[in-house]
MIBAKE-539538 format. One record per residue (C-alpha): x, z negated, y; residue in one letter. Coordinates in steps of 0.02 Angstrom, whole numbers, padded with zeros to 5 digits, always signed. Last residue first. Layout:
N
XZYA;...
//
This chain:
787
+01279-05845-04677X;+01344-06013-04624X;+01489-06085-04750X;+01617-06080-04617X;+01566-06108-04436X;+01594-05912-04338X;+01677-05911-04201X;+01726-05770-04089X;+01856-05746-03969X;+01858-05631-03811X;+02025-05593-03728X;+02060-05667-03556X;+01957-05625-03395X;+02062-05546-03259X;+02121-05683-03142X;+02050-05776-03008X;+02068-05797-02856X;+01958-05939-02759X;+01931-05909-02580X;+01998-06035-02540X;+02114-06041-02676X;+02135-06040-02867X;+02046-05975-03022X;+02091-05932-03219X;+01999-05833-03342X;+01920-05909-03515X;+01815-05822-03653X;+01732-05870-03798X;+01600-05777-03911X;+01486-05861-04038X;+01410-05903-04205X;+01307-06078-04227X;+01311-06241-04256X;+01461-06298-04157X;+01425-06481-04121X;+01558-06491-03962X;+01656-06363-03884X;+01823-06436-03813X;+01901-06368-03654X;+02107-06339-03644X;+02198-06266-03501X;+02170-06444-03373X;+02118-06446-03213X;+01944-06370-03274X;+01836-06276-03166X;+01708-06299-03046X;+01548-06250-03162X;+01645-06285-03328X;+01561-06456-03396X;+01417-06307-03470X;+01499-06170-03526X;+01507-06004-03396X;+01408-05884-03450X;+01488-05718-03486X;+01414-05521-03523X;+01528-05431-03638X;+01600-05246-03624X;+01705-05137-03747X;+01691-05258-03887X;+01830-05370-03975X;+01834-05438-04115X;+01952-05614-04155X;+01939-05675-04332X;+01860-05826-04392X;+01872-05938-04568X;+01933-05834-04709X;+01746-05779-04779X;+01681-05756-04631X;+01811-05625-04577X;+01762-05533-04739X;+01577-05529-04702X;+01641-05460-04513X;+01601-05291-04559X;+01430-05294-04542X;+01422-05353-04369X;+01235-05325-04308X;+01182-05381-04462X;+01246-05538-04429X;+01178-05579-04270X;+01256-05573-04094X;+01309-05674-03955X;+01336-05631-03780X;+01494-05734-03728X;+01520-05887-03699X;+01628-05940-03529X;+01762-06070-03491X;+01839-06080-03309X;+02016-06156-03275X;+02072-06203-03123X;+02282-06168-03054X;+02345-06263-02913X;+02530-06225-02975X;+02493-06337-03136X;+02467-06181-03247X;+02624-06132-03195X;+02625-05960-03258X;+02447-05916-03353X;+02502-05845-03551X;+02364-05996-03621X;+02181-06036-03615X;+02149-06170-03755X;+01986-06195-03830X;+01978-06334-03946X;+01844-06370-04074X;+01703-06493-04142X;+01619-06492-04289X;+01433-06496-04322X;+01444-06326-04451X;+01594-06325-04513X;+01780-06253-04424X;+01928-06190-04483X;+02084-06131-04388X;+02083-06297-04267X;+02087-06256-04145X;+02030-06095-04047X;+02150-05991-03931X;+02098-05888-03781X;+02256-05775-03673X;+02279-05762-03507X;+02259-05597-03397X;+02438-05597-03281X;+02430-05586-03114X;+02437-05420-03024X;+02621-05392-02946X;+02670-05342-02765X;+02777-05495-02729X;+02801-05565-02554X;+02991-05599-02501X;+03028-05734-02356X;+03186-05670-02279X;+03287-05802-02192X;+03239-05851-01996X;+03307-05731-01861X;+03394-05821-01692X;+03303-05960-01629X;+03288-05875-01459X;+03336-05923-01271X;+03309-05737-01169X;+03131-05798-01182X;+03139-05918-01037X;+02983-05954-00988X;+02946-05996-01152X;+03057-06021-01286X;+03098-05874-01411X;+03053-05913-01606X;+03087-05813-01740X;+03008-05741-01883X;+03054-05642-02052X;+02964-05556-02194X;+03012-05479-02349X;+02891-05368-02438X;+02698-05347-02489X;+02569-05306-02366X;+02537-05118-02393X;+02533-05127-02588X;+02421-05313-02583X;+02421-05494-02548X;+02297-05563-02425X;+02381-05611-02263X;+02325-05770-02158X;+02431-05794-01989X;+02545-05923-01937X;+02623-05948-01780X;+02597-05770-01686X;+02685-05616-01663X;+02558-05506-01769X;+02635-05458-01921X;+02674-05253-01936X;+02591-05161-02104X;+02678-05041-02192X;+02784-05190-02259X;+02970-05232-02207X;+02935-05358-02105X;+02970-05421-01951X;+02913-05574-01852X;+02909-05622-01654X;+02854-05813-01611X;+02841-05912-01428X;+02898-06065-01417X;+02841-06252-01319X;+02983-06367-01347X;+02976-06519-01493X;+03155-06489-01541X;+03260-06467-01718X;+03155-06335-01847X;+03046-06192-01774X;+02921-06164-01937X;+02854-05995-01921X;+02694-05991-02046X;+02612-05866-02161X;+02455-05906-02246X;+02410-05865-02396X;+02262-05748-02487X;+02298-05690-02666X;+02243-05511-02691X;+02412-05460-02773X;+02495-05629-02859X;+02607-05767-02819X;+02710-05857-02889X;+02807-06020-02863X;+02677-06108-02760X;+02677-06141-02577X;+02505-06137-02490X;+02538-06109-02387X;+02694-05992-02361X;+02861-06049-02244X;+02943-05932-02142X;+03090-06029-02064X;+03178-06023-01873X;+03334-06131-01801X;+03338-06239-01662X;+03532-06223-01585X;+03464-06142-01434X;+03608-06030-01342X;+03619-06005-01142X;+03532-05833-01035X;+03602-05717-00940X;+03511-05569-00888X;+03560-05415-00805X;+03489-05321-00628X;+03519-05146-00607X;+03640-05149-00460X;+03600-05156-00274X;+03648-05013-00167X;+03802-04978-00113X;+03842-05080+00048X;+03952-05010+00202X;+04012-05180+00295X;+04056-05156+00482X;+04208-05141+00501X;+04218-05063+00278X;+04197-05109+00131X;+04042-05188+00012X;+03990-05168-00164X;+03827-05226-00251X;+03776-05359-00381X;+03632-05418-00464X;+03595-05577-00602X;+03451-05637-00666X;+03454-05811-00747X;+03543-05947-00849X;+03703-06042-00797X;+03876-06019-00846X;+03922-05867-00734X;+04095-05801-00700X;+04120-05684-00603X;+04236-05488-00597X;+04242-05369-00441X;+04375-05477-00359X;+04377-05675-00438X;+04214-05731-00429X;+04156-05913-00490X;+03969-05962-00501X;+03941-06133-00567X;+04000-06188-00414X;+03881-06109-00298X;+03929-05988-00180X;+03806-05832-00235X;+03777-05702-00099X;+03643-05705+00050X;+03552-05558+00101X;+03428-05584-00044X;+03388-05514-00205X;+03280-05626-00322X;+03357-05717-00438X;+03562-05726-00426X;+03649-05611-00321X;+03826-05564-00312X;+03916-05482-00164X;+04098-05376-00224X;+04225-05295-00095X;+04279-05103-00122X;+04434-05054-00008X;+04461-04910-00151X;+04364-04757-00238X;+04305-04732-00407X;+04151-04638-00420X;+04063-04744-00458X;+04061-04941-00402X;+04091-05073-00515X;+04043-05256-00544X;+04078-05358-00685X;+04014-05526-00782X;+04089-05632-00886X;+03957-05739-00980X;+04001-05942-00969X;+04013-06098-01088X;+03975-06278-01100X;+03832-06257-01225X;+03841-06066-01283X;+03823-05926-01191X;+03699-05790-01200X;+03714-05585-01124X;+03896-05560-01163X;+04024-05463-01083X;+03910-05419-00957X;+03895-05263-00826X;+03850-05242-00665X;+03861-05051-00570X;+03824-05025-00407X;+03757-04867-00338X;+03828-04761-00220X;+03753-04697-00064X;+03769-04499-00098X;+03950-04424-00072X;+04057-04356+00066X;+04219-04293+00017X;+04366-04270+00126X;+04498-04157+00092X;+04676-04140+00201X;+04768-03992+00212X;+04928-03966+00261X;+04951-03967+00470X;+04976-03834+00557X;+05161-03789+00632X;+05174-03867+00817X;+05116-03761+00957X;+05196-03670+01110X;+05038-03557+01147X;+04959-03680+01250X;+05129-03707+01373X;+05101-03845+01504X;+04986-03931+01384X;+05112-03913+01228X;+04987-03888+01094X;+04958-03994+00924X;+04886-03925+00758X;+04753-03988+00638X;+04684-03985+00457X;+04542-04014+00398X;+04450-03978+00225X;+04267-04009+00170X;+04138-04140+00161X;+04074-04179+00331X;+03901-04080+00303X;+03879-04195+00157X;+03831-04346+00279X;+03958-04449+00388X;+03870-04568+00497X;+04015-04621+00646X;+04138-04477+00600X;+04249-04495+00733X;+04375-04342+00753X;+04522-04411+00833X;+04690-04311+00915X;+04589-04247+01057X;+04550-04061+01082X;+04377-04040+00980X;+04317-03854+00954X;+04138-03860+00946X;+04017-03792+00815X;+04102-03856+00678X;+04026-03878+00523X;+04206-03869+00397X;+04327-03937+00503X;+04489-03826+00567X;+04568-03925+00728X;+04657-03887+00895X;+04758-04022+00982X;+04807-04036+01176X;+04986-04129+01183X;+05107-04212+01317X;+05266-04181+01282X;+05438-04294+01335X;+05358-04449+01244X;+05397-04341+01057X;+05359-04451+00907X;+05302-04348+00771X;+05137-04263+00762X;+04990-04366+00715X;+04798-04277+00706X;+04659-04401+00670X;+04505-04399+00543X;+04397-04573+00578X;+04282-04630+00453X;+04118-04721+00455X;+04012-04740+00313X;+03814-04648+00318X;+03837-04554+00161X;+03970-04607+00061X;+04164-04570+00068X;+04285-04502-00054X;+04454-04454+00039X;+04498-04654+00106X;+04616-04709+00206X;+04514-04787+00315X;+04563-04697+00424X;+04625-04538+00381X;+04780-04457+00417X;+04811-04258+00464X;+04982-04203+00498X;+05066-04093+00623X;+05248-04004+00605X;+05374-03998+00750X;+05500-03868+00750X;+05402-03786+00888X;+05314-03637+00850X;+05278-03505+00982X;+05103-03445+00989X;+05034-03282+00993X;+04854-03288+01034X;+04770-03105+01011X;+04632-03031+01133X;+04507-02902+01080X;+04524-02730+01139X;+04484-02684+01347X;+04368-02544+01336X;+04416-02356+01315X;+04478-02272+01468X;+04451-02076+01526X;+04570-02032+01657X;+04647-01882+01582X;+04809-01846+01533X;+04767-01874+01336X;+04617-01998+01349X;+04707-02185+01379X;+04667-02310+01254X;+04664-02515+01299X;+04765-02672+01253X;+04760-02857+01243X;+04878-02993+01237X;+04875-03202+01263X;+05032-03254+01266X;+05204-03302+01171X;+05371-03201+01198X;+05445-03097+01088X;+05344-02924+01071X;+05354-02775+00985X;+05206-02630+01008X;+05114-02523+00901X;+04996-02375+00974X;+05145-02258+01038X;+05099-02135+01164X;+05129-02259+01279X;+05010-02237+01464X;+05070-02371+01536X;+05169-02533+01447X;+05174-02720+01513X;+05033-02748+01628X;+04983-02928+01681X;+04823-02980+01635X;+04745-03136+01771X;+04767-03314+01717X;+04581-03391+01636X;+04643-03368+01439X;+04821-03421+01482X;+04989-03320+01504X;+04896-03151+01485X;+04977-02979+01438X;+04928-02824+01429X;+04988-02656+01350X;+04917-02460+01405X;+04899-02322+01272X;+04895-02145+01235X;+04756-02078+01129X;+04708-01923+01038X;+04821-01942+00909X;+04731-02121+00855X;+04601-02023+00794X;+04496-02177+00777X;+04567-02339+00893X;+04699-02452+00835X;+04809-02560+00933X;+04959-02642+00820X;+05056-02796+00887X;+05198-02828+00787X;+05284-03007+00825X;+05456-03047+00862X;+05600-03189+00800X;+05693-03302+00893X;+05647-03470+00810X;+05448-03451+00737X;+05347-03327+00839X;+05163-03354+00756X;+05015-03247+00752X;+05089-03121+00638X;+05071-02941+00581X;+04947-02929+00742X;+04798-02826+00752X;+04706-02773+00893X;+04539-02664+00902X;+04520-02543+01000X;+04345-02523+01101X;+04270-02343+01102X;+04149-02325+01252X;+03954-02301+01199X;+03845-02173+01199X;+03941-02046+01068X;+03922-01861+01140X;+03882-01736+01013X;+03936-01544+01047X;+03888-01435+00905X;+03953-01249+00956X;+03808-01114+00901X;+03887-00936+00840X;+03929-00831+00979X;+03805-00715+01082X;+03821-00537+01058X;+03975-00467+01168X;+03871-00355+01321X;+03856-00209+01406X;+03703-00175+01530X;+03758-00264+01694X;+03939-00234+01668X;+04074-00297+01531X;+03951-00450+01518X;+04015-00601+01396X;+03918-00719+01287X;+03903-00897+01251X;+03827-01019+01138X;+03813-01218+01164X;+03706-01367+01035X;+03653-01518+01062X;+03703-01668+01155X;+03734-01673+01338X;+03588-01786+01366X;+03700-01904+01280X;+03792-01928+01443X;+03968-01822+01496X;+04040-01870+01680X;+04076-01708+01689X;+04023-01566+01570X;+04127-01413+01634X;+04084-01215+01562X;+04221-01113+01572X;+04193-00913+01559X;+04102-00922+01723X;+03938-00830+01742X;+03856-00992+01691X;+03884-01071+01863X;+03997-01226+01834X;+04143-01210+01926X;+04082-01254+02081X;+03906-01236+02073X;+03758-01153+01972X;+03667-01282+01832X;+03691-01251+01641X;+03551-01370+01574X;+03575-01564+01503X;+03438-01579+01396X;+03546-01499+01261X;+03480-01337+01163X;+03602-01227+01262X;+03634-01054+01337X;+03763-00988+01424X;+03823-00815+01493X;+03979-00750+01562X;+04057-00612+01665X;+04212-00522+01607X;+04333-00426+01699X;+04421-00317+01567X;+04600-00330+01525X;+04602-00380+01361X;+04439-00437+01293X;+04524-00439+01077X;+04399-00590+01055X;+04330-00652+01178X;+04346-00852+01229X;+04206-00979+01297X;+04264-01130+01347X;+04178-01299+01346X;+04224-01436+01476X;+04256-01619+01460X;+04257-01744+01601X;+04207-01894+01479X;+04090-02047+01551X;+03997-02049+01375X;+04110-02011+01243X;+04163-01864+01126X;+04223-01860+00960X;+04369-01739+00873X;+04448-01706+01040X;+04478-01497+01045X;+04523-01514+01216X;+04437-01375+01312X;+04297-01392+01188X;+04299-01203+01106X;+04134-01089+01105X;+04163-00906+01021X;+04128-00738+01077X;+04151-00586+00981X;+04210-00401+01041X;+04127-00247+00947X;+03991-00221+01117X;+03814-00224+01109X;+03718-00122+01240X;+03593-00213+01341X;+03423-00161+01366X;+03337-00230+01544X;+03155-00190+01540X;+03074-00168+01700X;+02889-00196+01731X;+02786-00047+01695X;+02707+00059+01833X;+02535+00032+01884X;+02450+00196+01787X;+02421+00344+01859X;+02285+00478+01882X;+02327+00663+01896X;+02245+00704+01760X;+02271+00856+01608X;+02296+00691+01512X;+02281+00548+01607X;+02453+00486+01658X;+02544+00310+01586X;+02687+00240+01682X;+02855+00171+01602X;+03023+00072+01629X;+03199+00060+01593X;+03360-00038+01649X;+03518+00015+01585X;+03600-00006+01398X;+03635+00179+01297X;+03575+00224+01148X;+03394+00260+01195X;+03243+00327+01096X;+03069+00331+01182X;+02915+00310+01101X;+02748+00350+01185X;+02700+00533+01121X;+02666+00671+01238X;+02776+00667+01355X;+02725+00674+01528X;+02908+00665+01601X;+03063+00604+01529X;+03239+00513+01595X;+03145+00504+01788X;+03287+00412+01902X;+03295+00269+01999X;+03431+00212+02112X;+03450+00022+02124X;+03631+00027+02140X;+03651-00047+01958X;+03551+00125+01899X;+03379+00136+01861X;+03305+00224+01716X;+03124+00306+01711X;+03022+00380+01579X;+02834+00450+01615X;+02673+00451+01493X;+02537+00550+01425X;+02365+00461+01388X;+02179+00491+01337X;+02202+00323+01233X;+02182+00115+01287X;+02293-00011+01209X;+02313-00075+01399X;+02441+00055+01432X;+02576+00053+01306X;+02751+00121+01306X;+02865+00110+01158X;+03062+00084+01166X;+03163+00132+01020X;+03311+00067+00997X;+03521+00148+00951X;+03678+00129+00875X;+03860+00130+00875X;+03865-00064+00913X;+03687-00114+00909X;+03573-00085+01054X;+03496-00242+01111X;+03342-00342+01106X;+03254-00254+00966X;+03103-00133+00936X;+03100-00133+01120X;+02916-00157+01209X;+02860-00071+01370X;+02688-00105+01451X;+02589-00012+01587X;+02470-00092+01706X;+02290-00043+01704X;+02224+00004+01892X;+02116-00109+01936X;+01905-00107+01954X;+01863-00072+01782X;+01726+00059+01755X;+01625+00055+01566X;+01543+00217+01545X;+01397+00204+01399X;+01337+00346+01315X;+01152+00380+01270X;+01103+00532+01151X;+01027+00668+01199X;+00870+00731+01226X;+00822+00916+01196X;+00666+00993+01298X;+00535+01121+01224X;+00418+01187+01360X;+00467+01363+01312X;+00567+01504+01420X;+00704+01428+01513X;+00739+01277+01406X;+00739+01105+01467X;+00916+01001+01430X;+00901+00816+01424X;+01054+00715+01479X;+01092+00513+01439X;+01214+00370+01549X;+01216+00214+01509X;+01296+00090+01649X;+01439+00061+01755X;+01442+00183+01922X;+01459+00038+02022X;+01645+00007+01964X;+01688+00159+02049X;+01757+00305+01983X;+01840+00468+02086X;+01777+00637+02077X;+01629+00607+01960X;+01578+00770+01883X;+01421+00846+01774X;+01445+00969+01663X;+01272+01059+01584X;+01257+01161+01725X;+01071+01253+01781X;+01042+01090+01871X;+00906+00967+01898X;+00916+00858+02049X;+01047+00727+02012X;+01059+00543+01912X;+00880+00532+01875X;+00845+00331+01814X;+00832+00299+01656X;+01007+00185+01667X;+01075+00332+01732X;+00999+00509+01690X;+01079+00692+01718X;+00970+00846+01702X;+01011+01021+01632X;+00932+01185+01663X;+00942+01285+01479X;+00947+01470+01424X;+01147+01447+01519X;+01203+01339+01363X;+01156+01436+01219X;+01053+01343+01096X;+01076+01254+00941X;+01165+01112+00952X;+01195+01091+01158X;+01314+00984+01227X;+01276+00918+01386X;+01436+00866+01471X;+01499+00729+01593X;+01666+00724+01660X;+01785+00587+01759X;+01876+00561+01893X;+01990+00406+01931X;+01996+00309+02063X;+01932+00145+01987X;+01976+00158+01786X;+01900+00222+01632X;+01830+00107+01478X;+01733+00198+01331X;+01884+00345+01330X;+01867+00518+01303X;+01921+00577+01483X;+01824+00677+01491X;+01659+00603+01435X;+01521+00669+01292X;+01317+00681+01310X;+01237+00770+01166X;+01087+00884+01124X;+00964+00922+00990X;+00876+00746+01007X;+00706+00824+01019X;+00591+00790+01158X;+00400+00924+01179X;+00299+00782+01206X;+00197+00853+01055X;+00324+00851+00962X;+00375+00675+00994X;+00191+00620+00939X;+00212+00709+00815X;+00356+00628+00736X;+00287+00465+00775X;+00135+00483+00674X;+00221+00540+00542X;+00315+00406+00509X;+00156+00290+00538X;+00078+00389+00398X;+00239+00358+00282X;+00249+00171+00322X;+00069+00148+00296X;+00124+00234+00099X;+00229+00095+00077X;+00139-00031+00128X;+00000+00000+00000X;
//
């Protein structure tokens, strides 16, 4: 559906364009061919017909719609000279003679700039190589319709026309001279603005190169230097010169400095001169070396400063000292000598301008030196100073006082500097310490605190006031070593003594060092020492015969350093009571599961004690009296006691004798009857036997036990027959007898009336709680003739 509205519309159009009698048959073209022409210049329109001669036409000119002329029977239309007014599109419709057709062109656009474009030339290099040649090219605003001109001017300004409305815009040249172009409208005569001028140098076979004047390997701020530049096989010819640098420091014009000169001077030099130099050389204005390769120039910022050495600080007799005075590249420098009598006198010059850097001397002083530049007058800075002294025969020495190398922190000491007798000199001193920060000139160094920062080595030497650098020899030297606070150290030869006696006690102080005196304390420490006259010190050792706690500490020194105290150590006198374990109760043997008690018997004084045992069970005793123990595997072994007095528990009994407790299980008695034979209504003895000591508190109990009938023992028909005979069961049930409730004291119990069968039995008991043994063997009795 659109598709075929699109055709109708189509056609539409086209008739409607017929009937108006317009076809685009013709064409509108400018001469020049160009879509931008320029004020002042002329320019022609043409109506180009397709398919009709030109003169069956009349012709008419439109701008911007608008009619541009009457209509004319020429299809060219002409613009003299271009304004920038006439901008705008411009279209031409030719009418034929003889129909009402009419052909429309097309619509151009003329673009009119008011200046005159300005012609460019560009070089396909900057200079023409030796033996060779460049090509320049000549451009007017990238625009086309044109020819152009060649000109050359001479160094007298004269200019001269080298080619003329050529028509291609390159240009070959093999010669160096100025050069320039203009651009013409083809078949026009409409100009360009000329070009500006290009200068073309031609390169010649000499080289350049950049030398420093001097050829100094480094370069320092304040410097009059200059850089050079030199041709290479220039002969005769007068050259002129050009520079060029990366520095911040540019070539300038003036006296001796203008670039056109073939030396280029740097004076005072500064960092900004940094970088890097090149140079060429002009035979005439358009012949020329290439430029050299780039010259490095660094200037250091600072001065140099020598530094001076001396083989020896000391003239000894007659003899000389070597002073050396080094700077880097020492070639490059002369040098100038001072001398100074004192560090505040004024420097007296010995040597000028030396071109050798070591010098020998005789004579004591303060000396310093400086470099000279070559011949200029370029100085480094003064050098260090050097003391040479003169040594007097004289030799110093370092004494302490105390005399002592080891001290502790916080003592006083005094370090002083002796030099032999010698009333004609007065002296100034210099000392070596370790933690100076001053330099001391007296012959004492008080050390009023000392701390580790004093430990170290001194040594001293003395000066001749009226001549500082006439000294004795150093001293040797001396080391003092600063320690913590020491601690005392008491110890006893004994820590008892008998009746009448004494303990020798003694007092050290580590690390060994002398002057020590000794302070003993007794008790509690206080700030006075023992006097009394059981106390008796002789140096670091005393003698003490009575009991208590004893300190000590060292002393030495105006005033009196103290260690610290001593661990404290105490003396105590002998008892002469002596310890026992004793067992209750106390019978010969003894038997696992028994209970006793265990008691510390302190024989030989009423005093009030306090008790410590040992054993060798698993088990420890407690440190009392007496305690109960019941006999067993973890209990059994020896035990001891002993008794320490109270309040003074040093004072002990000493260890009783071993008491030894048994781990054995008593033995199980064994049941007799008496007599053999027994009848019916008889009586008969029991007897318990195989107990130890049956009188060691020792109860016997008597017991039946469960009977039984006859047919429940048929095999004991024969045992009836011969009296009794002992059976025994794997478990029985006992009674006790009656008389037998708490036991009997004695082994043997009599049954009385014996009519029937039965069982006996007996075990054994004492204690509280009662032990008893393991129930003896069972007997049975049987009357003879029952059945």
């Amino acid at each position: 559906m659109g598709l075929s509205l699109l055709r109708v519309l189509s056609l539409f159009l086209l008739n409607t364009l017929l009937s108006c009698g317009l076809t685009e048959y013709a064409e509108l073209t400018f001469e020049p061919n160009s879509t931008t022409l320029y004020s002042g210049e002329h320019v022609d329109l043409t109506c180009h017909m397709r398919e009709a001669n030109v003169s069956e036409s009349y012709y008419e000119f439109k701008w911007n719609d608008k009619p541009l002329v009457p209509i004319t029977p020429t299809n060219v239309l002409r613009f003299p000279e271009l304004t920038p007014d006439r901008n705008g599109d411009y279209q031409c419709i030719a009418h034929h003679n003889r129909s009402e057709e009419s052909k429309q062109s097309n619509r151009a656009t003329l673009s009119v700039s008011a200046h005159r474009p300005r012609a460019t030339v560009r070089a396909s290099r900057t200079s023409i190589p030796v033996g060779g040649s460049l090509t320049l090219t000549c451009s007017v605003e990238e625009s086309a319709g044109w020819s152009y001109d060649w000109f050359t001017r001479s160094p007298d300004a004269e200019e001269t026309a080298i080619a003329t409305n050529p028509e291609h815009n390159s240009l070959s040249i093999s010669q160096g001279g100025s050069y320039w172009c203009r651009g013409r409208r083809t078949h026009s005569d409409f100009f360009s603005e000329k070009s500006h001028v290009h200068h073309i140098d031609r390169t010649l076979s000499n080289r350049s190169f950049v030398v420093l004047q001097h050829n100094w390997t480094q370069i320092f701020s304040g410097e009059t230097i200059s850089v050079r530049c030199e041709i290479q096989g220039g002969g005769d010819t007068q050259w002129e010169y050009e520079w060029r640098t990366t520095s911040s420091h540019q070539p300038v014009t003036g006296p001796n400095t203008a670039p056109t000169h073939s030396e280029y001077r740097l004076g005072p030099a500064s960092v900004f001169h940094s970088g890097e130099y090149w140079c060429k050389a002009r035979a005439d204005w358009y012949s020329s070396t290439e430029w050299s390769e780039a010259f490095q120039l660094r200037v250091t910022p600072d001065k140099p400063r020598p530094r001076l050495t001396a083989d020896n600080t000391t003239i000894t007799g007659k003899g000389s000292v070597a002073l050396t005075c080094s700077v880097e590249n020492a070639a490059e420098w002369r040098y100038d000598w001072f001398r100074r009598t004192s560090a505040s006198s004024a420097a007296q010059i010995l040597r000028y301008n030396e071109t050798d850097d070591e010098l020998s001397i005789s004579e004591e002083g303060i000396y310093s030196c400086r470099g000279r530049r070559g011949d200029t007058s370029f100085l480094t800075e003064d050098s260090n100073r050097v003391s040479i002294e003169n040594r007097v025969s004289h030799k110093a020495s370092v004494v302490l006082q105390p005399d002592w190398s080891l001290v502790f922190s916080g003592e006083r000491i005094t370090v002083r500097c002796e030099v032999p007798a010698d009333e004609l000199t007065e002296w100034e001193y210099e000392w070596t310490k370790p933690n100076s920060t001053t330099a001391p000139t007296h012959n004492e160094h008080r050390i009023v605190n000392a701390s580790s920062s004093d430990s170290g080595s001194y040594r001293c030497l003395a000066k001749d006031k009226k001549n500082l650098n006439s000294t004795t020899e150093w001293s040797d030297d001396v080391t003092l070593t600063v320690s913590e606070r020491p601690v005392a150290h008491l110890s006893a030869d004994h820590r008892a003594f008998p009746v009448g006696g004494s303990v020798l006690l003694t007092c050290s102080v580590g690390p060994a060092s002398p002057g020590w005196k000794y302070y003993w304390f007794r008790g509690e420490k206080t700030s006075e020492p023992l006097t009394d006259e059981d106390f008796k010190s002789h140096g670091q050792s005393a003698s003490a015969s009575r009991e208590g706690l004893y300190w000590c500490r060292g002393g030495r020194g105006d005033p009196v350093y103290y260690t610290q105290y001593s661990h404290p150590v105490r003396i105590h006198g002998i008892v002469h009571n002596t310890a026992a374990v004793t067992l209750q109760p106390n019978w010969p043997s003894r038997y696992r599961g028994e209970a006793f008690t265990l008691r510390c018997e302190i024989q030989g004084g009423d005093s009030e004690w306090e008790y410590e045992w040992t054993a060798t069970s698993s088990q420890a005793p407690p440190n009392t009296k007496e305690f109960r123990i019941s006999l067993g595997s973890d209990l059994s072994g020896s035990y001891w006691c002993q008794g320490r007095l109270k309040g003074a528990r040093q004072n002990s009994t000493g260890w009783s004798a071993p008491l030894t407790l048994p781990n054995a299980a008593a033995p199980p008695p064994v049941l007799t009857v008496s007599p053999s034979w027994l009848t019916p209504g008889t009586s008969g003895t029991l007897t318990c036997g195989g107990v130890p000591h049956p009188t060691a508190g020792w109860r016997f109990y008597w017991y039946r036990a469960d009977t039984i009938s006859l047919d429940q023992a048929p095999r004991c028909k024969q045992s009836i027959r011969y009296g009794w005979r002992d059976i025994h069961y794997p478990k029985f049930s006992y009674e006790l007898l009656p008389g037998s409730d708490g036991g009997t004291e004695q082994n043997s119990f009599i049954i009385q009336d014996l009519t029937e069968s039965a069982g006996y039995s007996c075990r054994a008991g004492r204690g509280d709680p009662v032990f008893y043994t393991e129930y003896s063997n069972t007997t049975w009795v049987w009357p003879v003739g029952l059945t």
